[in-house]
N, C-alpha and C positions, 0 to 999 in steps of 0.2 A: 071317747069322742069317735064317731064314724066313719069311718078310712075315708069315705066320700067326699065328709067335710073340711076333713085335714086336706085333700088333694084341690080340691076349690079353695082354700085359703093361701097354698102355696102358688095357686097363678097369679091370684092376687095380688101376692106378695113380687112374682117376676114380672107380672103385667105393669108395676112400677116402676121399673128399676131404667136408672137414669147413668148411664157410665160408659165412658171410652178407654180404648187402650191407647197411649200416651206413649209407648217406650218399651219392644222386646228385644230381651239382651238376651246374647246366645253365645258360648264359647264354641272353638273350632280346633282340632287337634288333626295338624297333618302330619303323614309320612318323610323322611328328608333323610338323603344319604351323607349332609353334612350343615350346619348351622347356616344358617337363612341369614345372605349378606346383606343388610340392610341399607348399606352405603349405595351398594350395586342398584337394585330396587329407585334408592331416591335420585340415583344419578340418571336411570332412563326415564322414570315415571310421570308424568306432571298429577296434578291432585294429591301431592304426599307432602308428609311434613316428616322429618326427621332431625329431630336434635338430641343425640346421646347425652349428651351434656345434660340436659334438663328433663330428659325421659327417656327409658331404654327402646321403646316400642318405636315401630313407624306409623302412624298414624294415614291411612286413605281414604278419603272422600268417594263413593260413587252416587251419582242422581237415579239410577233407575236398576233394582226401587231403590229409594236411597237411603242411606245406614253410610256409619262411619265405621271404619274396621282398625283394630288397634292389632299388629304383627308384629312377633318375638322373634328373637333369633334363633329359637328354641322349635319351634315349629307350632306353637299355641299362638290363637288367634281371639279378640272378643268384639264380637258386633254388637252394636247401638244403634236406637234411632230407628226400629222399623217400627212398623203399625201392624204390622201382621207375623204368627210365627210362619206360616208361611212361606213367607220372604227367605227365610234367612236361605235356604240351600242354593235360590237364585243367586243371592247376594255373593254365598262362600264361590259357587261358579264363575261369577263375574271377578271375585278377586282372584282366584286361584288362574286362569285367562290372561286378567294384568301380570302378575306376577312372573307367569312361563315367561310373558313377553321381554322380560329385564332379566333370560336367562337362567333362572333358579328354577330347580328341579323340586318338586314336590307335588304326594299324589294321596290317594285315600283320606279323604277330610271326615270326619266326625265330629259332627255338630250336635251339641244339646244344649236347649234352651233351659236357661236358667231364672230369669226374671221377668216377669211381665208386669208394668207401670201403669195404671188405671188411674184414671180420677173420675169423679162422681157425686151426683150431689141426693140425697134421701128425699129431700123434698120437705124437709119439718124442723123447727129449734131442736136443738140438741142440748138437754141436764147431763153437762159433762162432770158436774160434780156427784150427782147420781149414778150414773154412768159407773163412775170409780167404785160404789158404793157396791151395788146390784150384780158385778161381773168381774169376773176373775180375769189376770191376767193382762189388768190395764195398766197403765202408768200417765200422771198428770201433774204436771207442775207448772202453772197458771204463771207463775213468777220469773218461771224461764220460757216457755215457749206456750202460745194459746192453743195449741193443740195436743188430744189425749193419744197416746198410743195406744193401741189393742192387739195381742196377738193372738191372732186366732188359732185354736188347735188344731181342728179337723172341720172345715180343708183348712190345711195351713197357711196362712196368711200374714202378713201386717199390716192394719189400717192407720190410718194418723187421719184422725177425726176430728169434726171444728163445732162450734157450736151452730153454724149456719146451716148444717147440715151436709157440709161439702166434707168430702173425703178423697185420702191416695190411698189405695191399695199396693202394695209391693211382695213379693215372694213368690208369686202365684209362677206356676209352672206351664200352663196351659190356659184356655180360654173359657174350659170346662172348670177349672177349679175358680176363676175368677169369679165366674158367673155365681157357682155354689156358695162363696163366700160374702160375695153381693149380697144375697138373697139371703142368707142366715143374719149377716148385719141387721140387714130393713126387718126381719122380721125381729131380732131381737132388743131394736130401738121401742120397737111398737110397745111387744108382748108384754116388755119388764118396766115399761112407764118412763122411758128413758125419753120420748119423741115428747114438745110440749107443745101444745092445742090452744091453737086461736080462741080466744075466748071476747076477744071485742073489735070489729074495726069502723072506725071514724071516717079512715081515707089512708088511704096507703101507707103513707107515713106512720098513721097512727095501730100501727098492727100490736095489740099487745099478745102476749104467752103466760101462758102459764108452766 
């Protein structure tokens, strides 16, 4: 096939593509000349929750941007809840600011982004039992849950795929990997007869597949 026409099938294929990010999760590793009191922390801070009893971390809410921050005693931190990786270094600044201000010493934060949460939809029925059949690496049990798992190799990924076409992505480490694992999905619902095709409609309702 012609380099040309492979690079026009793959705009195609991205000029399609239908997906937000939902949820980046990032760990944060700081400096600390001695264990992070978290008693101290909930006694000046308002926006925390802390209860030992039922979870060892503190738990803090900030609005802007906003992400929820889950803090160890340890000096290990994990952020939730943004929309952008972006965010997270504002975010570990805005916590690490609260933090000074209840007193506690720590400095050098190191943050890596570990998870990014996408949902999306293909735009076509999904033969999740084909699906299973045509590609490696899936997992589907109709009897326990309606949706197929798929892990993708390269980029590495996890989708949980529905027959409507809608999907969650999970694993992705960047916005670049998302995007590539997108794009390899839709193209390999198409290529492998996996997407199924209108073949009658009446009126809305009456939309059948094949």
């Amino acid at each position: 096939m012609p380099e040309e026409k492979i690079e026009n099938e793959e705009y195609d294929y991205k000029a399609e593509l239908d997906y937000k990010i939902e949820n980046v999760v990032a760990t944060v590793s700081v400096e600390i000349t001695e264990r992070i009191d978290l008693t101290q922390i909930a006694r000046k801070l308002t926006d925390v929750e802390y209860n030992p009893k039922r979870f060892p971390g503190l738990i803090m809410r900030i609005e802007k941007p906003k992400a929820t921050i889950l803090i160890f005693s340890t000096g290990k931190m994990v952020v939730t809840g943004m929309r952008r990786a972006a965010e997270a270094e504002r975010v570990v600044n805005n916590v690490i600011k609260n933090v000074k201000k209840a007193g506690i010493k720590l400095s050098n934060p190191k943050i890596s982004i570990v998870n990014i949460v996408t949902s999306g939809d293909l735009h076509t029925r999904i033969d999740l039992d084909m699906m299973i059949i045509v590609m490696e690496y899936v997992m589907f049990e109709p009897e326990v849950f309606p949706g197929l798992i798929y892990h993708m190799k390269n980029p590495k990924a996890v989708f949980l795929v529905f027959s409507t076409g809608r999907f969650v992505c999970t694993g992705a480490k960047s916005r670049e990997i998302v995007e590539k694992a997108v794009i390899k999905l839709n193209r390999q619902v198409r290529e492998l007869g996996i997407a199924k095709k209108v073949v009658a409609v009446s009126n809305y309702e009456d939309i059948n597949f094949i």
